[in-house]
C-alpha positions as CSV (number, residue, x, y, z in Angstrom):
1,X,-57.1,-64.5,-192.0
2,X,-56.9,-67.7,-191.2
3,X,-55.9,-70.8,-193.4
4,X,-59.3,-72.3,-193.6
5,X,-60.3,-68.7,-194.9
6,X,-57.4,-69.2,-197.7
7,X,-58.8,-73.1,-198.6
8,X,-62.0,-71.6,-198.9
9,X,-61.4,-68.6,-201.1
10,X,-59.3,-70.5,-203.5
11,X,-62.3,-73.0,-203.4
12,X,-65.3,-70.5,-204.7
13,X,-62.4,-68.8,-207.3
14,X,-61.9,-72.4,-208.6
15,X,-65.9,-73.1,-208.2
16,X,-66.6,-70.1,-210.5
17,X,-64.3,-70.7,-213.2
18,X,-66.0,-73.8,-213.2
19,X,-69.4,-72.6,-214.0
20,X,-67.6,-70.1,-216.2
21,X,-68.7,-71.0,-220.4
22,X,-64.4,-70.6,-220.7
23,X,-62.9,-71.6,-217.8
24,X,-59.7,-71.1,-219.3
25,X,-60.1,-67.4,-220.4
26,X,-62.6,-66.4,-217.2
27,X,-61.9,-63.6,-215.5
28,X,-62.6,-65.3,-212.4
29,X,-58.8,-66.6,-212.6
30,X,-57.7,-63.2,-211.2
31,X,-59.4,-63.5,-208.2
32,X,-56.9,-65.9,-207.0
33,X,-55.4,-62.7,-206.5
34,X,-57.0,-62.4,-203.5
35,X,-56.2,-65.3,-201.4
36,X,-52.3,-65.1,-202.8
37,X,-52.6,-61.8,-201.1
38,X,-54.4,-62.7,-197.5
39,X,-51.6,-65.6,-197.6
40,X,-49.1,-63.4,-197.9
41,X,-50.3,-61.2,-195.1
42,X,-50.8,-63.9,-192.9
43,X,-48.0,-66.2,-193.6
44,X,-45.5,-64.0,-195.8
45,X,-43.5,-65.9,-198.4
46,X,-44.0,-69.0,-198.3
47,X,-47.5,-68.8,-197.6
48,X,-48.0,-66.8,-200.4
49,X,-46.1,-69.0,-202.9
50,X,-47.9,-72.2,-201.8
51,X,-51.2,-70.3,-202.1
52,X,-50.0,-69.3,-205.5
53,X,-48.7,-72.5,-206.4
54,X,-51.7,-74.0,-205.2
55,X,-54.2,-71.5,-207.8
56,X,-52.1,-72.6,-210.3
57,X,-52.5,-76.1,-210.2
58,X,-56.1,-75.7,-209.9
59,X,-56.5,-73.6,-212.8
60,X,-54.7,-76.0,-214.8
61,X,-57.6,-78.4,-215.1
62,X,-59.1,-75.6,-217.2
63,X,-56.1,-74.6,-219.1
64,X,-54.2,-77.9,-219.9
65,X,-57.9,-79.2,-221.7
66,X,-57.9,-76.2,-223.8
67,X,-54.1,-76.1,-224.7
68,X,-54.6,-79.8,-226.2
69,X,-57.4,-79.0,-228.1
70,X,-56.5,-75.8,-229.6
71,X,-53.4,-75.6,-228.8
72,X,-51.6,-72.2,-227.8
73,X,-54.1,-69.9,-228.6
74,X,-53.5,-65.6,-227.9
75,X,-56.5,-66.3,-225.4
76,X,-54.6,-69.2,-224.0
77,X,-51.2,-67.8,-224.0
78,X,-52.8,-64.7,-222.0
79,X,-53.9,-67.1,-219.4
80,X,-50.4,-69.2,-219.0
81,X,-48.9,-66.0,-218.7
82,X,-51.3,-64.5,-215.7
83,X,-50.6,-67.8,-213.5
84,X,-46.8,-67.3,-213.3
85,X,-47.4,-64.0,-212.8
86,X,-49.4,-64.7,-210.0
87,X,-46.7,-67.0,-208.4
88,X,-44.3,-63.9,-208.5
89,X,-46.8,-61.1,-207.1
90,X,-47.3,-63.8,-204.5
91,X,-43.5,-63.8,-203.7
92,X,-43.3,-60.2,-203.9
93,X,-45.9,-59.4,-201.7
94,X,-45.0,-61.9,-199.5
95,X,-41.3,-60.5,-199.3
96,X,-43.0,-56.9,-198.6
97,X,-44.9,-58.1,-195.7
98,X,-42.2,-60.1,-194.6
99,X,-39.7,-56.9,-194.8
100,X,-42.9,-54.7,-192.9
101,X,-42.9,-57.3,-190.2
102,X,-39.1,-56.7,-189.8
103,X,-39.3,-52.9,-189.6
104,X,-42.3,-53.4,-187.1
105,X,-40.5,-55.9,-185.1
106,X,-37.5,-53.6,-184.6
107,X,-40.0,-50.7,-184.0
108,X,-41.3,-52.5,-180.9
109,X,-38.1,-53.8,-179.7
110,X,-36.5,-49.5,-179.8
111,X,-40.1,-48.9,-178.0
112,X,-39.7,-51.7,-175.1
113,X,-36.0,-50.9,-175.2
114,X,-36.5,-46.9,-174.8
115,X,-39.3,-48.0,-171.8
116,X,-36.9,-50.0,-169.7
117,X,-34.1,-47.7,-169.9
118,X,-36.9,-45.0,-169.0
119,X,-38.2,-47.0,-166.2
120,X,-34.6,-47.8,-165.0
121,X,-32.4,-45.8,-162.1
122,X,-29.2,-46.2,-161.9
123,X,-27.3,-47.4,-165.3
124,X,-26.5,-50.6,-163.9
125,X,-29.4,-51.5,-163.6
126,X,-30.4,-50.3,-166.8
127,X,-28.1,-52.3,-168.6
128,X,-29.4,-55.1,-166.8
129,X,-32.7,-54.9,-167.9
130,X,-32.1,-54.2,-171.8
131,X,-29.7,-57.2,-172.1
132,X,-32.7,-59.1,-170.5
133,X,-35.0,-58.0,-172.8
134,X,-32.8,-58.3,-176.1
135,X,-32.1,-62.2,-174.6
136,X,-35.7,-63.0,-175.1
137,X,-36.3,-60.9,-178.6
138,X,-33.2,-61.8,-180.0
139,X,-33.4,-65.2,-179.2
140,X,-29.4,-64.7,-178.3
141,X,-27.0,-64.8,-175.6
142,X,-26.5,-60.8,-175.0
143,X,-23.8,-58.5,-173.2
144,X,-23.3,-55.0,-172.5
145,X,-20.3,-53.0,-172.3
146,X,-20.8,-49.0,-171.4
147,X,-18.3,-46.3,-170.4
148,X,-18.9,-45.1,-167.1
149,X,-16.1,-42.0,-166.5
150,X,-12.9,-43.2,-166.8
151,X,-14.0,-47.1,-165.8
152,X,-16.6,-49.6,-168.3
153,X,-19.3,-51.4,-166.7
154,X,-20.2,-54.7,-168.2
155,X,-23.4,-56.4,-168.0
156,X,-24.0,-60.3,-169.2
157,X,-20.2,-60.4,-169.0
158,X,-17.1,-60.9,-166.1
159,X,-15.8,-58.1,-167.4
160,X,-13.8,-56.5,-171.5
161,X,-10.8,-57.8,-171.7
162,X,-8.7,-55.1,-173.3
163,X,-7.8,-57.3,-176.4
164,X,-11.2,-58.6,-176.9
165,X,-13.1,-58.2,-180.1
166,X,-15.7,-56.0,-177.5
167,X,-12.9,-53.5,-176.6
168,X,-12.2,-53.0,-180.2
169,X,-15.4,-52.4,-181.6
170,X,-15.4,-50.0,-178.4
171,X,-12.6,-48.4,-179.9
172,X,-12.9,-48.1,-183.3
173,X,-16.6,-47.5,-183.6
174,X,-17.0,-50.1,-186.4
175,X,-19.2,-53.4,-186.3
176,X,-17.2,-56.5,-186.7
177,X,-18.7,-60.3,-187.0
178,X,-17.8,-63.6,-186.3
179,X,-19.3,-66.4,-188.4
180,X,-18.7,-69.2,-186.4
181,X,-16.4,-68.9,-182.8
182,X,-16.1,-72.4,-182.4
183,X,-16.8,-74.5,-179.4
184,X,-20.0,-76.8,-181.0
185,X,-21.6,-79.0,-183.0
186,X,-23.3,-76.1,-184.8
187,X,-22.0,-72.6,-186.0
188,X,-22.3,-69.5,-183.1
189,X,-22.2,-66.9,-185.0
190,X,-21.2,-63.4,-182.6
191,X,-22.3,-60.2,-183.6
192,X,-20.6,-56.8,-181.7
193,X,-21.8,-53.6,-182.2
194,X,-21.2,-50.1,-181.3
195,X,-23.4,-48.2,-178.9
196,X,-23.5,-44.6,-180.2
197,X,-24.7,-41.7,-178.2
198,X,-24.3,-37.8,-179.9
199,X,-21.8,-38.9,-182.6
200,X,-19.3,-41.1,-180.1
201,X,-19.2,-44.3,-179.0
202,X,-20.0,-45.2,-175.7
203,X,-20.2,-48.9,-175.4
204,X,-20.9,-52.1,-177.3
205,X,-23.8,-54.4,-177.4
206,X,-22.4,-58.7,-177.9
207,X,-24.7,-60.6,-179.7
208,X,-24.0,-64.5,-179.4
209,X,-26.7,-67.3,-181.3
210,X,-26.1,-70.6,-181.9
211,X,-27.5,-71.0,-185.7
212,X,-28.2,-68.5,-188.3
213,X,-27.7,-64.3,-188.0
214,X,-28.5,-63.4,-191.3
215,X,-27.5,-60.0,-193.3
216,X,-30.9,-58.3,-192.5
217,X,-30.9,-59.2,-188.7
218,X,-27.6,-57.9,-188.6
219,X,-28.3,-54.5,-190.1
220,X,-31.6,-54.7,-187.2
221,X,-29.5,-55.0,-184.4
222,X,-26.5,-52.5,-186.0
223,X,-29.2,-50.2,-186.1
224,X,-30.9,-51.1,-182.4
225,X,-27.2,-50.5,-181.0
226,X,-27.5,-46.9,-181.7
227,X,-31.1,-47.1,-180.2
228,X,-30.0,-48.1,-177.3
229,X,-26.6,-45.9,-177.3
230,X,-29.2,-42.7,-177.6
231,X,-31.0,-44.5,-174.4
232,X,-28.5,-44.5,-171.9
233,X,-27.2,-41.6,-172.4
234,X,-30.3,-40.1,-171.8
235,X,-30.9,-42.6,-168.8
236,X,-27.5,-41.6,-168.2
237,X,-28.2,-38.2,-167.7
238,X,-31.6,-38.6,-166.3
239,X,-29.9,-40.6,-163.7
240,X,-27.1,-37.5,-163.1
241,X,-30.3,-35.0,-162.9
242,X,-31.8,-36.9,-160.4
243,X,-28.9,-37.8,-157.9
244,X,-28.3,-33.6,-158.4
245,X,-31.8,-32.8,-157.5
246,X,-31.8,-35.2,-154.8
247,X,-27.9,-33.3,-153.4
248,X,-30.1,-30.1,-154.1
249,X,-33.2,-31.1,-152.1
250,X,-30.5,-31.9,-149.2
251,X,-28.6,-29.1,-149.5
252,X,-31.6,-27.4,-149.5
253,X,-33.1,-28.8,-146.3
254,X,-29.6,-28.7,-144.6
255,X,-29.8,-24.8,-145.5
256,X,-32.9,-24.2,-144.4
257,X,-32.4,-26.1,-141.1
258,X,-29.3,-24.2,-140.7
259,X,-31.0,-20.5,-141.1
260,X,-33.6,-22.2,-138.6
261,X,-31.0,-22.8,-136.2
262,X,-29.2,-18.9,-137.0
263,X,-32.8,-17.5,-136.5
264,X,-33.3,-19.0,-132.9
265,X,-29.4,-18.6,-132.0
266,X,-30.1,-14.8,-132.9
267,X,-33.3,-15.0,-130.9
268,X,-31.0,-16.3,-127.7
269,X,-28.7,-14.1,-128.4
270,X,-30.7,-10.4,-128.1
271,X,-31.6,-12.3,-124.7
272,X,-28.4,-12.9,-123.9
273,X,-26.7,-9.4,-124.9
274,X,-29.3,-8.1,-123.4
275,X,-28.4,-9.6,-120.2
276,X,-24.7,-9.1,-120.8
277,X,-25.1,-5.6,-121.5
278,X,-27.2,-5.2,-118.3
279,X,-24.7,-6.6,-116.2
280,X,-21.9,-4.3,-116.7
281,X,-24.3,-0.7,-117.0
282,X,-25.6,-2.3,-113.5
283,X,-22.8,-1.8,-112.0
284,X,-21.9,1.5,-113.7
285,X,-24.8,3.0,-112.4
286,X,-25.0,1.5,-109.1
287,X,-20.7,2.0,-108.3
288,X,-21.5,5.6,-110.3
289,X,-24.4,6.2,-107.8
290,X,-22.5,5.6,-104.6
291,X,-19.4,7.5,-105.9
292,X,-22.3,10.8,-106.0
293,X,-23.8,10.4,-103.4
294,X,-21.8,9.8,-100.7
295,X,-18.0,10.1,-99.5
296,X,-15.3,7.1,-99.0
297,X,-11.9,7.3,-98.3
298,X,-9.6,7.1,-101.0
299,X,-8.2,3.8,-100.5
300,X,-12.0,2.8,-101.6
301,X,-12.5,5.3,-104.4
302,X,-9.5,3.6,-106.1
303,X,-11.5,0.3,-105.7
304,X,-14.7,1.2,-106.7
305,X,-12.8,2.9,-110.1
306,X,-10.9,-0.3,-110.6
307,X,-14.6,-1.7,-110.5
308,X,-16.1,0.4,-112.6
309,X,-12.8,0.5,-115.4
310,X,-13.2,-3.5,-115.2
311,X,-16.9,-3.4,-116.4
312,X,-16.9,0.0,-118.9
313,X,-13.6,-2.2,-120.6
314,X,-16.0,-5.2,-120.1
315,X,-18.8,-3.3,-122.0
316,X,-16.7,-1.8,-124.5
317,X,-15.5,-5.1,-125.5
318,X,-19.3,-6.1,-126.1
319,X,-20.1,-3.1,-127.7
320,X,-16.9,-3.3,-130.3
321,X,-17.6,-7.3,-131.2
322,X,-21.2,-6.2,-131.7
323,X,-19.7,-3.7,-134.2
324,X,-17.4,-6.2,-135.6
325,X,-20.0,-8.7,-135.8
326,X,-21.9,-6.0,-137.9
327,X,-19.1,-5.5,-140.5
328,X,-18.4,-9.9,-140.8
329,X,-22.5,-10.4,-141.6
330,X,-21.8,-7.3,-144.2
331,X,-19.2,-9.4,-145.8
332,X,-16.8,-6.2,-145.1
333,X,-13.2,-7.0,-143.8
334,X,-12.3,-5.5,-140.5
335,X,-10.2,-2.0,-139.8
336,X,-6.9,-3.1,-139.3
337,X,-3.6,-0.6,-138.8
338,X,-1.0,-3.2,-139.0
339,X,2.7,-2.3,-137.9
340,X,5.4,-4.3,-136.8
341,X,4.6,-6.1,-133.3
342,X,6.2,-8.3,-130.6
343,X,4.1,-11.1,-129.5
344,X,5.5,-11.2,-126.1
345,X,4.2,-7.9,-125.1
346,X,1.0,-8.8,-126.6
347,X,0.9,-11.8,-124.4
348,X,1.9,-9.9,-121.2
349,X,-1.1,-7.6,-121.7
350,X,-3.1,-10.2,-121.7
351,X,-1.9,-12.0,-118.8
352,X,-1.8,-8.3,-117.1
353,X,-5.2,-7.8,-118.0
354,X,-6.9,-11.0,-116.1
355,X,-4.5,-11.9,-113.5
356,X,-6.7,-10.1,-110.7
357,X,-9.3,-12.7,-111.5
358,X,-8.1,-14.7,-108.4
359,X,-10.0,-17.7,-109.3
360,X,-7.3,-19.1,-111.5
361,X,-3.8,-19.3,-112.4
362,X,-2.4,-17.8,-115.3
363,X,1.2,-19.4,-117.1
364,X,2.9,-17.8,-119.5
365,X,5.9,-19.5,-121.7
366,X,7.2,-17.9,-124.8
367,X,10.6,-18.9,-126.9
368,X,13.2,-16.8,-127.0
369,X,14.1,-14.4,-129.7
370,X,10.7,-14.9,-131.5
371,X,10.2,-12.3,-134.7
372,X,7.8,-9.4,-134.9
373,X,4.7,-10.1,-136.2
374,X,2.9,-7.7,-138.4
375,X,-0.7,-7.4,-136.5
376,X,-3.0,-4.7,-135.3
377,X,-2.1,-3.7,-131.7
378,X,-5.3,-3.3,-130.9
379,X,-7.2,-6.0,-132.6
380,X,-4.3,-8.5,-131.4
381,X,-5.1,-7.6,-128.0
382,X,-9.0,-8.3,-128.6
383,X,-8.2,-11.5,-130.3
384,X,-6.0,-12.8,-126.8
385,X,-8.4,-11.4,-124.7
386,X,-11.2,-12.6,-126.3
387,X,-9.2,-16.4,-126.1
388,X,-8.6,-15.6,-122.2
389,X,-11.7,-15.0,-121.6
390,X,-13.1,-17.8,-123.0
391,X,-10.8,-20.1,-120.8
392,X,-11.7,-18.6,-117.7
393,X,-15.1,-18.6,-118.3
394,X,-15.7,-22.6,-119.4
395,X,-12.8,-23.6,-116.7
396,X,-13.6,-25.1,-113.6
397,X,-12.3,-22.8,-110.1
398,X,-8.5,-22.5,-109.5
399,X,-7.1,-24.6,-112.6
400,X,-4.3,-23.0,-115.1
401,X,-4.7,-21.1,-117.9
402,X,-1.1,-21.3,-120.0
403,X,-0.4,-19.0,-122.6
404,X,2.8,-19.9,-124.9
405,X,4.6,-18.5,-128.1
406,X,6.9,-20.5,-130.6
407,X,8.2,-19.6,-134.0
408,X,7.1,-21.9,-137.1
409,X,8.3,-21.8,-140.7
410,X,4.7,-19.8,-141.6
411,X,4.7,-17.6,-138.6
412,X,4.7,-17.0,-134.6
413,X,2.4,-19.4,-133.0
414,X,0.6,-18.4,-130.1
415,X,-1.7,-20.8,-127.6
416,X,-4.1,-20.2,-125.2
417,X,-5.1,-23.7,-123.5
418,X,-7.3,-24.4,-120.2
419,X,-8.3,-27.2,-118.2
420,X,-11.8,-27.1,-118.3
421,X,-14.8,-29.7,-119.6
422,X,-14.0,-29.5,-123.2
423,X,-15.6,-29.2,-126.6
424,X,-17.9,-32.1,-128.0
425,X,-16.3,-33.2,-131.2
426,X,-20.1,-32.9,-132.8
427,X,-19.6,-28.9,-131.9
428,X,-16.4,-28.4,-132.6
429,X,-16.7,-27.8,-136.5
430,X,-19.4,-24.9,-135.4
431,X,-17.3,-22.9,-132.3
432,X,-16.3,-20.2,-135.0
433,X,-20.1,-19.3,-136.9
434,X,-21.6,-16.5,-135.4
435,X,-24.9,-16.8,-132.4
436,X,-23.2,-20.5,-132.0
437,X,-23.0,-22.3,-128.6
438,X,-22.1,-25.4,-127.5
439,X,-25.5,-27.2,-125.8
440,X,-23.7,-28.6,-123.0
441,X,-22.5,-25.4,-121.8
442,X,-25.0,-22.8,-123.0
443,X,-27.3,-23.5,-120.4
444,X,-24.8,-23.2,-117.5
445,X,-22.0,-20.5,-118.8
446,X,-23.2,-17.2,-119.9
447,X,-22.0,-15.4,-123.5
448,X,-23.1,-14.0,-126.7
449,X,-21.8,-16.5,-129.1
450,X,-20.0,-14.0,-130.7
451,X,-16.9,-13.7,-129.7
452,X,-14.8,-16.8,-131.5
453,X,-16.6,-15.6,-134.7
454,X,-15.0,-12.2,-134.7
455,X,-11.4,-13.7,-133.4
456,X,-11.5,-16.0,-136.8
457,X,-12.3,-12.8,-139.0
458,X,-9.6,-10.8,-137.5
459,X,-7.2,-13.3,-137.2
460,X,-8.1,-14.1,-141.2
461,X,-8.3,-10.5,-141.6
462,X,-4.1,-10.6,-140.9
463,X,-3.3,-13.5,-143.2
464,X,-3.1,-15.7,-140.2
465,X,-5.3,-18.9,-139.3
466,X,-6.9,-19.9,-135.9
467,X,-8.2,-23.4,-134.9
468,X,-9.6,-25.4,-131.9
469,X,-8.4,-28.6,-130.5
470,X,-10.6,-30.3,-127.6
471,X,-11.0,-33.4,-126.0
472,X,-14.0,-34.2,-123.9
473,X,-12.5,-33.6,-119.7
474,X,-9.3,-32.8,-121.1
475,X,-10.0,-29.1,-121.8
476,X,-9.5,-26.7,-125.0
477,X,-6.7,-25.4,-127.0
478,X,-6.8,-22.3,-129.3
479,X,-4.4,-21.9,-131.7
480,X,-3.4,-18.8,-133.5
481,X,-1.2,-18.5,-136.1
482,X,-0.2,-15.2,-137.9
483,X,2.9,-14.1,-140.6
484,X,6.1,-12.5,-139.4
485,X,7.0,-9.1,-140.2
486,X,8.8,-9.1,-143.9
């Protein structure tokens, strides 16, 4: 409704009291009701009292006449009562709309408020957007304050001073307000409200105008603060649910990749046992063969067993990490008869065990007087053969293989170190999961993969620890550390 509409309403009322035999007494003069009311619709209070006002003084051209010629009549008196009463249903209704327009204002603001924080990522940038969006409604300088773990981050501010009014509003939880903070010509009144969230505070919302912050605006934006509070918290968390389902979604793909990877290392590997297998039952048969079928001197016998020992304790070694390998993907611990055992001797055996290689030289250095250890005879022997084997397989032709001992406050250390090509640091952190090889060498050096994955379970399986240490040309170092006998 529009004022023209008003003018023109109060017009025809006025027009038909006019034609009315009793102006006065018509009852035509409540229809100025009606425009009273569209004024206070469209304008609210004062609108409505002017409109009001306005009726008044133009039914007084009807009233005043009758008053001075027969004076105060009941009839009259009826009418001079019904015009003030119109100026106060004006005011009231006015006030009503007034108060409606309020309640819808702060309606939209929660909406557009509850859509940012909705639409906003991360909480930073959250904040950034409602204290934009309060700026313009509020008509106000605005700032931000929000716990964020143990730190608060500030928007529309450097920063809360700890004995700001900001920090203790954040710390009491009540509202406090500053009529006038100084610093112009005209009153800047600051308003500082908590941000509530689930019962607790979680920040504080600065509100800073330069002129009038009335009671009722207050009580708005005291009541938008725990709007807003409710918000982030869920943006908050909406934020924390998507950074997890984005660490899921990786972890995911990093999983899958990884049982990809297991799935064709396990695919290489049948090949590869298969081959590794072959190799040693090859020679069984064939040395077996010529040992049946026809007749050496015994000189050559003896060889020919050495042979065939080398490759059945060569196959048997397969065979039992295959086993072992078996028990580790069953997540059961391996058999271990553990008695009281000198590293020395276990280190001989190994060295004894390889030296006919030929191909490379074999140091051993141990400390003197060294303590027992409290191993598996047997699976201490796999574990240093398993080591040696390793070193004389990735090192280059007649290069050293050194093999040491030394006592540390947790145990006996032992080493087994060569001087071959290395491991690249991107491999490294994989040497000890089963089916893995390194790419640079898997192509050139033949193996299962297998066998540094069961050294780390039995050495784990003792209450010990093993590790790798490699530098790219400067060959490898394994590491092997297990308790002393108590």
């Amino acid at each position: 409704m529009s004022l023209a509409g008003i003018v023109a309403g109060l017009t025809l009322v006025t027009m038909a009291m006019a034609w009315s035999e009793a102006p006065a007494t018509a009852l035509a003069r409540h229809a100025y009701a009606a425009p009273v009311l569209l004024a206070a619709l469209r304008f609210g209070v004062p609108g409505a009292v002017l409109t009001a006002v306005t009726a008044v003084l133009l039914a007084a051209s009807f009233v005043l006449p009758d008053v001075e010629l027969t004076g105060v009549e009941p009839v009259v008196a009826d009418a001079l009562v019904a015009y003030p009463m119109l100026v106060l249903g004006g005011g009231l209704a006015g006030g009503l709309v007034a108060e409606a327009r309020r309640h819808r204002e702060r309606y939209d603001l929660v909406v557009q408020t509850q859509r940012v924080l909705s639409e906003a990522g991360e909480l930073a940038t959250a904040l950034d957007r409602v204290r934009a969006l309060l700026g313009v409604r509020l008509h106000a300088r605005v700032a931000l304050a929000v716990r964020e773990g143990s730190a608060v981050l500030v928007s529309g501010a450097s920063g809360l001073a700890t004995a700001s009014l900001g920090a203790r509003v954040l710390a009491t939880g009540v509202s406090a307000f500053v009529a006038d903070v100084g610093g112009g010509a005209r009153p800047r009144r600051v308003l500082v409200t908590p941000l509530l969230a689930r019962g607790e505070t979680i920040g504080v919302l600065v509100v800073e105008r330069v002129g009038e912050l009335g009671a009722g605006e207050r009580a708005t934006i005291e009541a938008l603060g725990a709007h807003i509070g409710l918000g982030l918290e869920n943006a908050r968390l909406a934020a924390a649910q998507r950074r997890f389902n984005e660490e899921l979604a990786h972890r995911v793909a990093e999983a899958t990749a990884r049982v990809e990877a297991i799935d064709r290392a396990k695919t290489a590997f049948v090949t590869t046992a298969s081959h590794e297998l072959r190799t040693p039952l090859t020679a069984l048969q064939g040395f077996g063969e010529l040992l049946a079928v026809r007749t050496f001197p015994p000189a050559e016998v003896r060889r020919l067993g050495g042979v065939i020992r080398t490759e059945a304790e060569r196959l048997a070694r397969i065979v039992t990490d295959l086993l072992d390998l078996s028990r580790l993907e069953r997540g059961l611990p391996p058999a271990l008869r553990r008695v009281p055992l000198r590293v020395e001797e276990a280190l001989e055996s190994a060295v004894e065990v390889f030296r006919g290689d030929g191909r490379h030289r074999l140091v051993l250095a141990c400390e003197d007087g060294l303590p027992c250890v409290e191993a598996d005879p047997d699976a201490l022997a796999r574990i240093l053969r398993n080591l040696v084997s390793n070193a004389i397989k990735y090192s280059p032709r007649d290069t050293t293989i050194r093999l040491a001992a030394r006592g540390l406050a947790e145990g006996v250390e032992m080493t087994v170190s060569d001087e071959g090509p290395g491991i690249a640091a991107d491999a490294l952190p994989h040497v000890f999961e089963p089916y893995f090889r390194a790419p640079r060498t898997a192509r050139t050096v033949p193996g299962t993969g297998i066998g540094l994955a069961v050294v780390k379970s039995l050495v784990e399986a003792h209450g010990g620890r093993v590790s790798l240490t490699s530098e790219a040309g400067a060959g490898t170092r394994a590491i092997i550390v297990l308790p002393v006998h108590r």
